[in-house]
N, C-alpha and C positions, 0 to 999 in steps of 0.2 A: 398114592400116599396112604399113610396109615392113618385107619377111622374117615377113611374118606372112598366113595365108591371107585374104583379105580375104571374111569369109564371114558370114552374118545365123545370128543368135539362133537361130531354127530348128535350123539346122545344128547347132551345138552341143547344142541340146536331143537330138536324135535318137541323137547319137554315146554313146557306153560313157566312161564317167567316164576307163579311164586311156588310151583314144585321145584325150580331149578333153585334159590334161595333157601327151603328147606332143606336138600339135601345137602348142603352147604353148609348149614346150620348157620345161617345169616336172616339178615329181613331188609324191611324199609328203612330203618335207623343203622345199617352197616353192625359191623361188630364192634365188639368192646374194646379197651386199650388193652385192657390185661390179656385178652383171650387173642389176639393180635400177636401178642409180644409172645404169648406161648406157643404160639404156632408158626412164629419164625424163630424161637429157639426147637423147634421141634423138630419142622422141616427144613430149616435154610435161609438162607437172604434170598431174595428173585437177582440174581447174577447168574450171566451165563460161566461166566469159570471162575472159580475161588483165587480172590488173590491171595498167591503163600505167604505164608507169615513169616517172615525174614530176623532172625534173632542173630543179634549181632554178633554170639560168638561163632554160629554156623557160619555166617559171613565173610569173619576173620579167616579163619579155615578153609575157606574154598580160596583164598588167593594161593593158598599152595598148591593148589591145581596148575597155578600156570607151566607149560613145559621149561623153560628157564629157572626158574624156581627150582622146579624138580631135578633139575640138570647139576644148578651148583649144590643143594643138599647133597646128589651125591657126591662131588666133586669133594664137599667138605669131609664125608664120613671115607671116601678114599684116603684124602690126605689124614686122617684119624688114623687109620689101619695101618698106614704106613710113617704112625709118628711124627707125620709133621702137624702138631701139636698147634702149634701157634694161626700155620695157614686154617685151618680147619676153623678153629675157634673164628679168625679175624673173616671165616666165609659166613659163618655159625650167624655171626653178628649184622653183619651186610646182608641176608636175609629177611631176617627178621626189621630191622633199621628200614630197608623199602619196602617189609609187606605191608609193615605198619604205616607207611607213609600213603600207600596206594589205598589202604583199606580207610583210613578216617578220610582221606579223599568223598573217595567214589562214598562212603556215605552220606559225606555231607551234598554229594550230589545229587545224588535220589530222594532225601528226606527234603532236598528243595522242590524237586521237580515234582515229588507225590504232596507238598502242601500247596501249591502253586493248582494241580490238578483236584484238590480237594473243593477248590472254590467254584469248581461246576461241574457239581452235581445237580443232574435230572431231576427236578423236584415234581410231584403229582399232588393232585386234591383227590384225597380218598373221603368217604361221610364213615364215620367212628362214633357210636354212641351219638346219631343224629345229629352230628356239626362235622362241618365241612373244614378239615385241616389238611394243611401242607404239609409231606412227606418227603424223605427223599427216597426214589424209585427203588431203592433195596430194599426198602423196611415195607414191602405190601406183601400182602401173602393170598391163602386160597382164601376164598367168602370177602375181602373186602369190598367194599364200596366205594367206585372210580368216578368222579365227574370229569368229560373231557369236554373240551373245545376246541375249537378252528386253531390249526398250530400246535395240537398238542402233540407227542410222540406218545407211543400206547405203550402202557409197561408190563403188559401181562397177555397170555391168551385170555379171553372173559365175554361173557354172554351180555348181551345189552338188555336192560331191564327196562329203560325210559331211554327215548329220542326224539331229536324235530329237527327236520333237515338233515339227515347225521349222514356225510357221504367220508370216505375215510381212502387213501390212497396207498394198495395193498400190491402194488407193482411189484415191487423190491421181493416178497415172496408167491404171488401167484403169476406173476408175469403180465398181467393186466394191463392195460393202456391206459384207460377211463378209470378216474373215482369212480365206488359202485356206495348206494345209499345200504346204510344198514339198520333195521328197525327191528322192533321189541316179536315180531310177530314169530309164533312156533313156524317151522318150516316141515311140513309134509311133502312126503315125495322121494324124489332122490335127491339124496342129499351127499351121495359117493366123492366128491370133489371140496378139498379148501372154498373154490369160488363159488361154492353152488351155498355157503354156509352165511347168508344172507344176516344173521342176528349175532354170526359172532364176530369179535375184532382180535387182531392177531400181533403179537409183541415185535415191535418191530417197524410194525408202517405208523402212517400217520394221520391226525383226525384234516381235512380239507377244507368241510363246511359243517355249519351245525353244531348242535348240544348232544351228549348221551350221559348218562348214567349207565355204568356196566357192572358186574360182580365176575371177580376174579376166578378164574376155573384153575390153569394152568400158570405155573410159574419158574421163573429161571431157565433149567435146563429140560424139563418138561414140555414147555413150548414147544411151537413149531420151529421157530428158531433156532430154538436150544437145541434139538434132534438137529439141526441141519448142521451145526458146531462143531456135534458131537464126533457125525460122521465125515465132517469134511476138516481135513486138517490145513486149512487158509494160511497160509504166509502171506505177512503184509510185503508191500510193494518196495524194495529196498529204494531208498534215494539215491538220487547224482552222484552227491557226496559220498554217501555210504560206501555205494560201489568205485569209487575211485581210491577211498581209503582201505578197500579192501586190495582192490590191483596193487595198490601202493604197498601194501605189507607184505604180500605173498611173494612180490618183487624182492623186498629186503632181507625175506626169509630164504628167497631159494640162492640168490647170490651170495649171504651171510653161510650160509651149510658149505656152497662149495668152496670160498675162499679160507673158512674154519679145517673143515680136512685136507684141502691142500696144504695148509700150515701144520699140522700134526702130522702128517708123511713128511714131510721134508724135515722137519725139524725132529722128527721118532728116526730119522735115518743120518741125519745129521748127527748130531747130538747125539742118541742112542738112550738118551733118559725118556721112555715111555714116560713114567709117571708125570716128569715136567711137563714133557712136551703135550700131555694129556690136560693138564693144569691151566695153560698157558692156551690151549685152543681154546678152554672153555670160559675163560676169562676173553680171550677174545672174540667169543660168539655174544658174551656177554654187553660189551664195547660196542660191538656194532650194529646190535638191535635195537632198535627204537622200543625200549621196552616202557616207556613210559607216556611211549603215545596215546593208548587206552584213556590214560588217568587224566592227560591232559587234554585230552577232547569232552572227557566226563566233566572236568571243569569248567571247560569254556563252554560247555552248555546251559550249564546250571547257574553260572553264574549270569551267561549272556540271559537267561530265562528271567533270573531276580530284576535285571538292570532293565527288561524290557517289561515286566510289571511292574516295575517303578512307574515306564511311561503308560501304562495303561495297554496293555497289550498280555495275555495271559497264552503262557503255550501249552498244549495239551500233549504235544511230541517232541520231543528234544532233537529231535532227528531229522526237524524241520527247520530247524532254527538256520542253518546253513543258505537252505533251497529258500529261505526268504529275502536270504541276502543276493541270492541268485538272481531272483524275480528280474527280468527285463519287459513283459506285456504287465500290466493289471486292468484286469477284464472289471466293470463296477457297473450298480444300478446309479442313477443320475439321483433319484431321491434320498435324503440326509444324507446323502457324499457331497454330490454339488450344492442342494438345496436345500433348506432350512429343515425340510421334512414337518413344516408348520401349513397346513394346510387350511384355508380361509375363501370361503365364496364371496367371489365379487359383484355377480353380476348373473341375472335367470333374464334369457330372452328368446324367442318365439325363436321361428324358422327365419326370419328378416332381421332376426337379431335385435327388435324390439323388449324392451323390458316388459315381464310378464308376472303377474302374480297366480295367475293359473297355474304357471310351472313351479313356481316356490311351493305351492299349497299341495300338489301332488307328488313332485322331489321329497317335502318333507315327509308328507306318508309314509311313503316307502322307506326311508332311512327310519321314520320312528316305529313301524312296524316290522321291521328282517330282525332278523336273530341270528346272520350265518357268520361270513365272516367280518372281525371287529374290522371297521374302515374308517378311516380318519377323513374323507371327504363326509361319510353317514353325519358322523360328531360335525362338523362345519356347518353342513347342513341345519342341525339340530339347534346349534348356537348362532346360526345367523339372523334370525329375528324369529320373536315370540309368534309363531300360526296358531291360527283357532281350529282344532281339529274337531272338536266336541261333537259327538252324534256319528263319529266316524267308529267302526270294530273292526278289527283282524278277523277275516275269515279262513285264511291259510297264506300261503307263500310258496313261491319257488326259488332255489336257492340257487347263490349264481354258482357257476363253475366256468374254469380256464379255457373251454372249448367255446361255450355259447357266449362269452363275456357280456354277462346280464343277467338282471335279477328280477324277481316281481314279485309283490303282495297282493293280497286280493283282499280287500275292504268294502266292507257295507256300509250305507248313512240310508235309514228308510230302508225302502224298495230298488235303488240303485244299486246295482253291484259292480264292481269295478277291478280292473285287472290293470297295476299300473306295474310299468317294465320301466325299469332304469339298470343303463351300460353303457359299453362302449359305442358312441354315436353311429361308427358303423353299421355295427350288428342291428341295433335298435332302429334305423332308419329303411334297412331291408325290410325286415318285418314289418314295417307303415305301411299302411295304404291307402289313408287318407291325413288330413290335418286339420286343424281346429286352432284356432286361432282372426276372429272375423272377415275384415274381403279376401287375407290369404285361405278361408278353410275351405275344403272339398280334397277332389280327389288328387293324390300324386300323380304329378305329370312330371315330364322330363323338364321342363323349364322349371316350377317350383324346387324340383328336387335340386336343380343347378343351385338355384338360390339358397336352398337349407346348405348345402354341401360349400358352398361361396364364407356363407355366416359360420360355419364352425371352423373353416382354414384361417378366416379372418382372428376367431377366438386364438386359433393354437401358435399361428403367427407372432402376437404381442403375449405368449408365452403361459396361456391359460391352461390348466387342465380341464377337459371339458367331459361332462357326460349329457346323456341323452334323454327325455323322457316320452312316453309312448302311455296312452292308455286304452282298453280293450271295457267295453260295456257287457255285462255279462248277465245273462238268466239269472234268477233271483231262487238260489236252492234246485235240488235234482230231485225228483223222484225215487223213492226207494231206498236213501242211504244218503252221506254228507257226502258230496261231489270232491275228488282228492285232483286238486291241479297240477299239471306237469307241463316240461318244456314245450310240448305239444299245443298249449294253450295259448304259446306267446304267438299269434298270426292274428291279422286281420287288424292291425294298431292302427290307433289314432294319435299320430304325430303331434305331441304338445310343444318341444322348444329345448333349450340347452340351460345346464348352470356351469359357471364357468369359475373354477379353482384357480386360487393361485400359490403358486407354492416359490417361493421366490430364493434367489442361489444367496447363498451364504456370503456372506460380505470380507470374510476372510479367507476363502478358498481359494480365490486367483492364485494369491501367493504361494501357497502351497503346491498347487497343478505346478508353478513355473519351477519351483523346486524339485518338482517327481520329474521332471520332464528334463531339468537339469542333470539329476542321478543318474539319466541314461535308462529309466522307465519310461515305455510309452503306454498310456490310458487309450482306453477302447470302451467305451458306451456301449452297455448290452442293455436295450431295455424292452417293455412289453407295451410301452408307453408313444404315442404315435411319433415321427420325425421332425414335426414341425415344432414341438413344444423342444422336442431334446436340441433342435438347433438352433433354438432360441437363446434357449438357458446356456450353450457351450459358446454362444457368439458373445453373450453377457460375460462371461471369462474368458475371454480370448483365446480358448481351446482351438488350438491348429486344427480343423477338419480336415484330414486327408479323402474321404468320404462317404457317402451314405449309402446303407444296404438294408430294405427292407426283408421279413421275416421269409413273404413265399418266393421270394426270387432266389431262395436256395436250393427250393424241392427240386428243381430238374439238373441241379447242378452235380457233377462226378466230387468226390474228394481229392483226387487230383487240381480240378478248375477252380474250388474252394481253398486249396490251400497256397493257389495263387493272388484270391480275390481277398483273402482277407489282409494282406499284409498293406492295400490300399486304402482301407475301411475304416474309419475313426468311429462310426454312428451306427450300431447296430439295431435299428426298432424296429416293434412289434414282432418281438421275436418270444417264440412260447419256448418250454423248458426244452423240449428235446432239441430245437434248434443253438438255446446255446450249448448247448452239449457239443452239436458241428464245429461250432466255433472254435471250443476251448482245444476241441482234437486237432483241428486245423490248423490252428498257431500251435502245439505241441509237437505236431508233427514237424513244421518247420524249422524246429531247433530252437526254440523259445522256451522259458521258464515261465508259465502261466500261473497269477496269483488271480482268483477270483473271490470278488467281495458280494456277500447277500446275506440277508436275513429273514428272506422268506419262505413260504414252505416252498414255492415254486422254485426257488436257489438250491436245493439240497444236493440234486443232479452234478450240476457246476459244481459244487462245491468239493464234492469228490473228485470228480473228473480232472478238474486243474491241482495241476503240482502244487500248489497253496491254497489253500481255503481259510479264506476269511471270514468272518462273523462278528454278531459282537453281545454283549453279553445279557439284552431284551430281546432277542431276536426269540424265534420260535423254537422249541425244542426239536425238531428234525433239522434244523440248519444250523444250531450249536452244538447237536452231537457230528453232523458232519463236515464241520470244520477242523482248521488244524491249528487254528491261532481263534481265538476270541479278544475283540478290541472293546473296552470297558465304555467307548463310547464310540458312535456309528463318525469319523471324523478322518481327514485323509491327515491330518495332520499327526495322531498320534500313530496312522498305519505305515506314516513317513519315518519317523524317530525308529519304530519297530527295524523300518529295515534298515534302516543304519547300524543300528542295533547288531542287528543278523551280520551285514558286512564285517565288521569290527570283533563279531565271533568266528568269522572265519578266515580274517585278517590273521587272528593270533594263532589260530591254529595250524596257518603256514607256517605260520615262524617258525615253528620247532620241529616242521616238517622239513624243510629248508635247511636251518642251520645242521639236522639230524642226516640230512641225506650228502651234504654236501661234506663232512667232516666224516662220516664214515666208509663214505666210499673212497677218501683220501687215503683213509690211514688203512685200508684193505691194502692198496699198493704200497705203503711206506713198510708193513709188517713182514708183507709178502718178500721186498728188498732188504729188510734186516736181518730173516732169519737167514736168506740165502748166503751174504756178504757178511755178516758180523763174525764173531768164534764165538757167540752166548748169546743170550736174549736179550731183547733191547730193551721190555721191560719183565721184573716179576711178575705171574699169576696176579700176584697178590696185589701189587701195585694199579696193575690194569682194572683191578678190582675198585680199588680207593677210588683212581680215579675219573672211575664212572661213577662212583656214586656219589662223590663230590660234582663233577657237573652234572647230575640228575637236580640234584639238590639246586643249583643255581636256575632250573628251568621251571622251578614248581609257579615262579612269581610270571609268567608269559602272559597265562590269561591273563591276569590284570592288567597287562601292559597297554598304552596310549596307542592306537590308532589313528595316523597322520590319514588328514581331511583329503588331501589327495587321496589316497588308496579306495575311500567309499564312498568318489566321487559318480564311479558307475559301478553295476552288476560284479560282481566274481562268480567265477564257474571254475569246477576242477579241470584242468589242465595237465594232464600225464606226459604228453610229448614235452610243455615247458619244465611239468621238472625232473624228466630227463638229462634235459640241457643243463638247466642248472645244477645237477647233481655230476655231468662230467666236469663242465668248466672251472667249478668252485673246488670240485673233489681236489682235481688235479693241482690247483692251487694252493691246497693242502699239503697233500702226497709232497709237492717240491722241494716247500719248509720244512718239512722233516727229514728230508733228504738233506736239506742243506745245515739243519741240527747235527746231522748223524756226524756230517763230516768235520763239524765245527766241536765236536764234543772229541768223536776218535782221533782225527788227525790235526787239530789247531790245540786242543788241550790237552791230548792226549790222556782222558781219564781213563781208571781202573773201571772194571763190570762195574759195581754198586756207582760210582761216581759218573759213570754216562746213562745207567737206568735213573737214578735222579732227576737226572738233566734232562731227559728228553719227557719225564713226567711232567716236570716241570712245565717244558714248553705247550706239549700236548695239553696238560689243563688249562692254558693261560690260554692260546687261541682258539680252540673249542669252547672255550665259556665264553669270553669276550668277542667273540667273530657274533653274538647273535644284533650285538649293537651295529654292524653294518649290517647284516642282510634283516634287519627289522622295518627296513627304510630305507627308500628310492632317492632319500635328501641325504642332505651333509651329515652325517651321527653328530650330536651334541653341538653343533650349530645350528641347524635347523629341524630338527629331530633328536629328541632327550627324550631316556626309555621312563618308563614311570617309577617313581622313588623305590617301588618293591623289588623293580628287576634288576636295579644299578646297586641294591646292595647286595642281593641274593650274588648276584656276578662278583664284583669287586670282594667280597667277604670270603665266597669259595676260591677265587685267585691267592688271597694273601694265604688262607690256611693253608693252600695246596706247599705255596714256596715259603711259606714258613717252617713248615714240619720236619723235613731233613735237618733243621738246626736243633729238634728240640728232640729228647731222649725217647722221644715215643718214634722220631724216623728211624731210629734202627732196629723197629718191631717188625718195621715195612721193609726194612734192606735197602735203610735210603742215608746216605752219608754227604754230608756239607760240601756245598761248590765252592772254586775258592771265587773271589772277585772279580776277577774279569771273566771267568765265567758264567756269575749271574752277568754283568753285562752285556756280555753277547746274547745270552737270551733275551733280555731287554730290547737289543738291536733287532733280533730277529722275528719280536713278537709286534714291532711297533711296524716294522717294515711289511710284516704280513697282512696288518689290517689296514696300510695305505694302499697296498697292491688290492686286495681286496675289494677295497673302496675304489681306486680307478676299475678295476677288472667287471664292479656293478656297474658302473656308466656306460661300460661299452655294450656291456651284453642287454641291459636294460634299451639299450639304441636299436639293436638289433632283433631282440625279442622283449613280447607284451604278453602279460599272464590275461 
């Protein structure tokens, strides 16, 4: 950077904390606001890549990129050159008329989806002019002044200036297994390695345990991160959906090329008018592209986005919104899903399960002494009754971490020193090796132990959360320097007794479970939390146990045995992070849509790893940036609406998959049979033109349309073979009626060219717009199923204009001349007949195939 030493990590590590803030030109009070603000107008926002700045005339202008677009422009400036005047202008116009309609679209899609995504932003506490403010993570720059905490995400490279306990989990870039602690100390030595770089913390990972204060070195793209960006050019992971609607295009694109030049030979040889027969392919390539699929998926994203932060649900990728409605597993922790997430101590009792004020007095210790991570049993602890601690000090602490599950302070009162261990009763009861508690105290035997190990099943039985207490009598000060404690120290415990939490299930959640379970999701308990509480609490909800799998009975298993074992498994405890990682791959692998729900730092893994990542919007900054959905409160019931939600956005965006694949691959054969058999075209360039863009026009109102309670009653998944099927059967049911127009127009009316291109315009827009009312819906159309007021006018209004026009002096700009009376009523017949064939031809095929 400029005015700044251009010097690596190392450097910084090796220097003395307050040379490393001089050269920075910072202190103990952070920097100023002004001198902040000029040094991110100087250098940059801390972002790894510039979001471009989109200006909506540049916007406009790139939809003329699309190759269609590009296709009829020239079609227009041909028919210019060759004086036909009129086509040209009315191509000029239908241009412009759907760029413009595509463009205020897709804007108003993305101004939703980027305000929608503005509402979580990464926020940091930097110190500024010696007060601690909240930031958002763009606005830090070089020399500020960082306080993190347990759950925090780190937003900078930066050197630690002050720490206690500070262990930080740096996997994600050094590959490391274990948090590694990082402290203010210079580091001499070799320091050749990221991991060997002990005092600095790295953009990207995140804080574990512990407090730090750090000063900013690196930022943005500077980082170690940032370099790793720069050089690696990462494509995200396309979705289900995604890649189905991509097979689905390339499909309609390469069939649409060859049945387009096969109709320009035939009809350039037929015919022998190049330029028509040049006009009329391109109008038909026009016709049977789904050209407005784009637009209509950008909608029903965006808007499914709004409807589902309405219900408290916020999406951070639009491109999940499908893969939610997919979801058939949801992987979840049991706390604040199932249970109140209200945590309240009931009950301190020895090893006989005796109530014990020994254990309250030395439980509270420990929670009123740690500082690492915030714990809501600490806080219960705290608030359960007033102790007298007075005469007690903090002499250090060891902080808990995921491996040892357990923590301990070390306090003085007098000349006593004491080392009390509170965790998971497991861990903390190995480490005993004796007990204290009157005629039960002495040494651990196997019968005692039976009895401690009896009293904490008994605890987690009637549905307690339990921890352990332990305490260790200690030397009073070391010789030569302040004795610094480590997990080393926890041996040799004197077993004190249990407190016993209760966190009790939610008084509204049965209903809901019965409801997911309905949907055709099934729930699966991942937790880290023992089996006897989680089967407590799912028996209190009537949660079907299929059954239980504890965490080590996976290590010797293959992923082949596992990906059998889990499809039996309802309860997964005491399972640590990397294990639910097996999990989520294992149902993945089976052909499952895994949603996984968590909020803590230990979630973050999962949270990736499964096709949906849940979250919600307290949760800690590594497990809301690795999420894909954030839910505004930790609740199955607003996670339930979401997916409905999602189904209902991918309901509509069959629709006009559907009704698009099924009508164009009809009228590929009807065109293919006109030019051969007719003596002229069946329709003008020009007309083929209108009317597509008359029914484009009557599809824009889909997204909004109503979703029948049937259809998201379970999961949707892309299905290419189904609509295959459905794209021959309906096709051809298409193709028929226009065969049976053709003959009813040439040979029962016997109309001139202009008076049978009318007539089969006519007909083609009337069952093409209206065919979306039956295949919207597996029920009776407008008996049990009525489209939503947007899409019954958008249809019926483009119907009338269509066969209105030929009467009115503007149809003969089109080359479209008045039918006499019975033959609009044969179209009538033929249009009304189409959509009851239609409607039996859904029932049978609906019988035989299930999307």
């Amino acid at each position: 950077m400029r005015n700044f030493p251009q010097k690596k990590l190392q450097d910084y590590a090796s220097g003395e904390t307050g040379g490393v803030l001089k050269e920075l030109r910072s202190g103990k009070s952070g920097l100023s606001h002004a001198e902040a603000s000029r040094r991110i107008m100087e250098f940059g926002k801390n972002i790894l890549v510039e979001e471009a700045k989109h200006f909506w005339l540049m916007d406009f202008f790139n939809e003329f990129r699309n190759p269609l677009i590009i296709t009829l422009i020239i079609a227009a400036t041909i028919s210019a050159f060759f004086k036909e005047t009129v086509n040209a202008v009315i191509i000029f116009v239908m241009v412009i008329v759907s760029t413009l309609l595509n463009f205020f679209q897709e804007y108003k899609a993305n101004k939703a989806a980027h305000d929608l995504k503005a509402r979580l932003n990464t926020i940091v506490t930097v110190i500024r002019e010696g007060t601690k403010k909240d930031v958002d993570i763009k606005y830090i720059c070089v020399g500020d002044l960082v306080y993190l905490n347990a759950g925090d995400l780190i937003p900078a490279d930066a050197r630690v200036i002050e720490s206690k306990d500070f262990f930080v989990n740096q996997s994600s870039l050094t590959g490391e297994s274990f948090p590694c602690e990082k402290t203010d100390r210079p580091i001499k030595g070799d320091i050749s390695g990221l991991d060997k770089l002990n005092n600095i913390v790295f953009s990207g990972t995140n804080v574990v345990t512990g407090t730090a204060t750090v000063v900013v070195l690196k930022t943005g793209k500077e980082t170690e991160f940032g370099k790793i960006a720069n050089t690696l050019n990462q494509r995200e992971e396309i979705s289900e959906f995604s890649t189905g609607i991509n097979r689905f295009s390339n499909m309609i694109m390469k069939t649409t090329i060859f049945i387009v030049l096969m109709i320009f030979m035939i009809n350039a040889l037929m015919k022998k008018d190049v330029l028509e027969s040049f006009l009329f392919a391109i109008a038909i390539a026009v016709g049977l592209t789904p050209e407005l699929l784009p637009m209509i998926l950008s909608i029903n994203m965006s808007s499914g986005s709004i409807n589902m932060a309405k219900k408290g649900v916020i999406v951070k990728k639009l491109v999940a919104i499908p893969n939610f409605g997919s979801m058939d597993v949801l992987c979840t922790d049991k706390t604040g899903t199932l249970t109140e997430d209200r945590i309240v101590v009931v009950k301190c009792v020895n090893g006989e399960g005796k109530e014990s004020d020994r254990v309250l007095l030395h439980a509270y210790l420990n929670s009123r002494y740690q500082t690492g991570i915030t714990n809501p049993m600490d806080k219960a602890l705290l608030n359960f009754r007033k102790v007298d601690i007075s005469g007690y000090r903090k002499i250090d602490e060891i902080p808990f971490d995921f491996l040892r599950k357990r923590m301990s302070v070390v306090v003085q009162k007098g000349k006593d020193r004491l080392l009390i261990c509170k965790g998971a009763p497991e861990e903390v009861m190995e480490k005993s090796v004796r007990i204290l508690d009157g005629p039960f105290s002495g040494a651990v035997t196997p019968a005692k132990k039976k009895v401690m190990m009896k009293t904490y099943e008994n605890l987690s039985k009637d549905g307690y959360r339990v921890l352990a207490i332990s305490i260790r009598k200690l030397p009073d000060g070391v010789k030569g320097g302040t004795k610094i404690y480590e997990p080393a120290d926890e041996r040799d415990l004197t077993f004190l007794g249990f407190i016993a939490f209760l966190d009790p299930a939610k008084t509204d959640v049965k209903k809901v479970i019965d409801e997911i379970e309905l949907s055709g999701i099934e729930i699966k308990i991942i937790t880290g939390d023992n089996e006897l509480v989680t089967k407590k609490i799912c028996d209190e909800l009537e949660v079907n146990i299929k059954g239980i799998m504890l965490g080590h009975e996976i290590d010797g298993m293959t992923d082949d045995a596992l990906e059998v074992a889990v499809e039996k498994v309802t309860i997964f405890a005491r399972f640590s992070p990397d294990e639910k990682n097996r999990i989520i791959r294992a149902l993945k692998q089976n052909g499952h849509v895994v949603g996984y729900m968590g909020d803590g730092i230990n979630d973050a893994p999962s949270l990736k790893t499964a096709d949906i990542g849940i979250s919600v919007e307290n949760a800690v900054d590594v497990a809301r940036e690795s999420a894909d959905m954030i839910l505004t409160q930790k609740s199955l019931r607003v996670l339930l609406d979401g997916i409905l939600e999602g189904r209902k956005t991918f309901g509509n965006s069959m629709k006009y998959i559907m009704m698009g694949v099924s009508s164009n691959f009809g009228n590929m054969f009807s065109v293919i049979g006109a030019v051969l058999f007719l003596p002229f075209l069946p329709m003008l360039p020009i007309q083929i033109l209108l009317n597509n863009l008359l029914y484009d026009f009557s599809q824009i109102t889909i997204p909004g349309d109503k979703v029948d309670e049937e259809y998201i009653r379970s999961p949707k998944r892309w299905n290419m073979p189904f609509i295959k099927k459905f794209m021959i059967t309906f096709g051809l049911m298409s193709s028929l009626f226009d065969i049976i127009t053709y003959l009813t127009l040439f040979f029962v009316l016997k109309l001139p060219e202009s008076g049978f291109q009318t007539g089969w315009f006519m007909e083609s827009l009337a069952t093409q717009t209206l065919i979306i009312h039956v295949i919207r819906t597996r029920l009776i159309p407008f008996k049990q199923s009525t489209a939503s007021t947007g899409l019954l006018a958008s249809t019926i209004s483009v119907v009338a204009i269509g066969w209105i026009l030929p009467f009115t002096p503007l149809g003969t700009l089109f080359g479209m001349s008045p039918l006499p009376p019975l033959g609009i009523f044969l179209l009538i017949i033929i249009v009304i007949v189409y959509l009851l064939l239609v409607e039996a031809g859904k029932r049978i095929f609906y019988r035989r195939y299930s999307f």
